[in-house]
C-alpha positions as CSV (number, residue, x, y, z in Angstrom):
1,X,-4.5,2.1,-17.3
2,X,-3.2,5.1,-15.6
3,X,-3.4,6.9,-12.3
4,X,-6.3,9.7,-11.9
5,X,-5.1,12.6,-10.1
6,X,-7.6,13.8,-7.1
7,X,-8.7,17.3,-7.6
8,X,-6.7,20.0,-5.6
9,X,-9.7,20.3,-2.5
10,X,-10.0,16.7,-2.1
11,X,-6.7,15.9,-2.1
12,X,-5.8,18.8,0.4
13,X,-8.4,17.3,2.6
14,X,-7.1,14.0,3.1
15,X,-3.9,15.6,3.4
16,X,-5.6,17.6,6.4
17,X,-7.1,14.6,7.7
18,X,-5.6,12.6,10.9
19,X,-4.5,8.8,10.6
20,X,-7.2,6.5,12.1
21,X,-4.2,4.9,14.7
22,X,-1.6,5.9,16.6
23,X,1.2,3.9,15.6
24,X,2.2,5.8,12.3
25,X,5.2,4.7,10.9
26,X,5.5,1.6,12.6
27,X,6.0,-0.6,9.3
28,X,9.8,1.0,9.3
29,X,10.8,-1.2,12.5
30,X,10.7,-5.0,13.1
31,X,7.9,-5.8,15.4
32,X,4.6,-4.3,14.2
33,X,2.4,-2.7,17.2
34,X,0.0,-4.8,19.2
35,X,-3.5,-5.1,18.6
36,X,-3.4,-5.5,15.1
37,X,-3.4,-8.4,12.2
38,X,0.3,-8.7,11.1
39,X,0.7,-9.6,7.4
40,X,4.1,-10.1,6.0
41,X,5.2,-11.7,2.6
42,X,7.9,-11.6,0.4
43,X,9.1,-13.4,-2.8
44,X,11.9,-13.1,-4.9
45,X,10.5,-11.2,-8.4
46,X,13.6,-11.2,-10.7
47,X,17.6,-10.9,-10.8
48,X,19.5,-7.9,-11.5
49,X,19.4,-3.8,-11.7
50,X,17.4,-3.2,-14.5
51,X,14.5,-5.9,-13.0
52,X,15.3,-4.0,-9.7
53,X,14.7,-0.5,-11.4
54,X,11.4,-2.1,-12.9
55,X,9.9,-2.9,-9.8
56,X,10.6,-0.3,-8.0
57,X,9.0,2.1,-10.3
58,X,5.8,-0.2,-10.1
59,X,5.8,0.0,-6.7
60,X,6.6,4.0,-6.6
61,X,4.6,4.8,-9.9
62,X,1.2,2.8,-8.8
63,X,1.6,0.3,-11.5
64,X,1.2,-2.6,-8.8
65,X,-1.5,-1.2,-7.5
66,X,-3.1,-0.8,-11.0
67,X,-1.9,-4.1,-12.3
68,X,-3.6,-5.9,-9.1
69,X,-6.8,-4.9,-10.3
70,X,-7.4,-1.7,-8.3
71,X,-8.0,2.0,-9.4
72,X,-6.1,4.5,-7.8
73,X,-7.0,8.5,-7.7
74,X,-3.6,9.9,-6.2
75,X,-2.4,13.7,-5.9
76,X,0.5,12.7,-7.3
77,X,1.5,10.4,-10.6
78,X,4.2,9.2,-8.5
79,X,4.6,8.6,-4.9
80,X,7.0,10.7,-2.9
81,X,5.9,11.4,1.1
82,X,3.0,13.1,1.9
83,X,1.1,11.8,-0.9
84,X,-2.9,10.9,-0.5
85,X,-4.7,8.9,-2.5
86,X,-7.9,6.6,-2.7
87,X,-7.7,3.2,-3.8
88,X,-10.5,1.2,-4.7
89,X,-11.2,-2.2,-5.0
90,X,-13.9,-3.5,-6.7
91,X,-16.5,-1.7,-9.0
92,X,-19.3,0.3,-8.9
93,X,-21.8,0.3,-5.4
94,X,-20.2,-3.2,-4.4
95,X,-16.5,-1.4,-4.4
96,X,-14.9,-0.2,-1.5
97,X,-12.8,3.0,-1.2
98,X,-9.8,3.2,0.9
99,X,-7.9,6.7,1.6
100,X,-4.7,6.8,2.4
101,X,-1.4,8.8,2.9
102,X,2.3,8.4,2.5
103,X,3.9,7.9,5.3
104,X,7.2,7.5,4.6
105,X,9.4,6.5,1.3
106,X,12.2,4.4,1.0
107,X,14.8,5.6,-1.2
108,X,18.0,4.0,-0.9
109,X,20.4,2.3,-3.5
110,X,19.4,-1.1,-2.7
111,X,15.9,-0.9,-1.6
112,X,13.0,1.5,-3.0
113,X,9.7,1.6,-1.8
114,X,7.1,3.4,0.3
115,X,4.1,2.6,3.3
116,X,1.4,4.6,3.6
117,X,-1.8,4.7,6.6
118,X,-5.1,4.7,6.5
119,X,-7.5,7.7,6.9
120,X,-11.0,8.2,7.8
121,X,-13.3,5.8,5.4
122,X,-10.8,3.1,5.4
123,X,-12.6,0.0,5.9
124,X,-9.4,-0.7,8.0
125,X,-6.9,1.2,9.9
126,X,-3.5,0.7,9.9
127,X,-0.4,0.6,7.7
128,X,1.3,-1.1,4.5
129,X,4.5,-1.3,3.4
130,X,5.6,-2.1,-0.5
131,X,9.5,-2.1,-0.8
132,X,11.4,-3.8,-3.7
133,X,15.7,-4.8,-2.8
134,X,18.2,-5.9,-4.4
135,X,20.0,-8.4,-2.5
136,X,24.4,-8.6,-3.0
137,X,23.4,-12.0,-5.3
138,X,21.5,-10.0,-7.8
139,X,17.8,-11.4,-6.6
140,X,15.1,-8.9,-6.6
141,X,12.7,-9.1,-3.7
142,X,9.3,-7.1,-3.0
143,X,8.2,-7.2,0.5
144,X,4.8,-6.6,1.5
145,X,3.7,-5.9,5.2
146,X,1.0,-4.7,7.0
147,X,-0.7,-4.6,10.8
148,X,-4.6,-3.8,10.5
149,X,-7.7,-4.5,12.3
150,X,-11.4,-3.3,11.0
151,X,-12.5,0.7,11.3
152,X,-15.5,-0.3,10.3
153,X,-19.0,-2.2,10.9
154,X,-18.6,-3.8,7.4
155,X,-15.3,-4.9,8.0
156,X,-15.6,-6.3,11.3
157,X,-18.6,-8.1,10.3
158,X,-16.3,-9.5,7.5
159,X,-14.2,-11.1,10.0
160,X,-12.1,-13.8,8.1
161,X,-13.8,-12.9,4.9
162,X,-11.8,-9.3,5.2
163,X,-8.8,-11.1,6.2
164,X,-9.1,-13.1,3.1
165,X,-9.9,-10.3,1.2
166,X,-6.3,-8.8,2.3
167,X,-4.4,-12.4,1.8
168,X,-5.8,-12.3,-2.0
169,X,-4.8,-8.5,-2.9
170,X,-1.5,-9.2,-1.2
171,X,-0.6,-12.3,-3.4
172,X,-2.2,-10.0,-6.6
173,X,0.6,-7.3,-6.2
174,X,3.1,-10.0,-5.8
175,X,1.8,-10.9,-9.1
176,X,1.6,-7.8,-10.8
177,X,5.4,-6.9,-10.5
């Protein structure tokens, strides 16, 4: 299972395109932004550099993404900032498609990882943040978190179905690392 890259056009559009909220990069600070669902998980996932080093090419490569049980067409194999992509869950018409864009990407000695916002066609709008650490005692962490409410008709009539929905993908990366 591998990452499809978008072609050139599409992927320069959703570069083009404009975040559906206001609050981008908001996931870097402690309190996320009012008006929005606030998710927030983390569990330890292993011990040690070369399980830190694992992870955080999961998270940075797609493979969490992938091995939660979604497809993802990026521009890039890899995520650095600035990079678009469209990940779908689900398959065929009853699949949704959700385009996003890097935001930012945490690279630091201890900590790797990267949020990204939502763009027009996101059933949501918002921001998620994926970043693996490595604590001083060796334990390998991944953080997820996220603010969101629904962009669209579907997802509002969803209402605690779509939450749901988010709850079961969130524990299905923690899984797939």
């Amino acid at each position: 299972m591998t990452v499809t890259l978008l072609p050139y056009d599409e992927a320069r559009a959703l570069r083009e395109a404009p975040f559906t909220y206001t609050e981008v990069g908001a996931t870097r600070g402690d309190s996320p932004p009012d008006g929005f669902h606030h998710l927030a998980r983390s569990r330890p996932v292993g011990v040690g550099e070369e399980c830190f080093t694992e992870v955080a090419e999961a998270v940075l490569g797609w493979r969490m993404h992938r091995g939660a049980g979604l497809t993802v067409h990026a521009s890039d194999a890899r995520v650095t900032e600035g990079t678009v992509a469209v990940v779908r869950l689900g398959v065929g018409p009853l699949g949704v498609d959700a385009p996003v864009r890097v935001v930012h990407v945490v690279d630091e000695p201890a900590r790797q990882g990267f949020a990204y916002g939502t763009l027009r066609g996101h059933p949501e709008c918002g921001e998620e943040s994926f970043v693996a650490e490595l604590a001083a005692d060796g334990t390998v962490r991944l953080t997820i978190t996220a603010f969101s409410r629904p962009a669209t008709v579907g997802a509002r009539l969803g209402g605690p179905l779509t939450r749901a929905v988010q709850r079961r993908v969130t524990e299905r990366y923690l899984r797939a690392v």
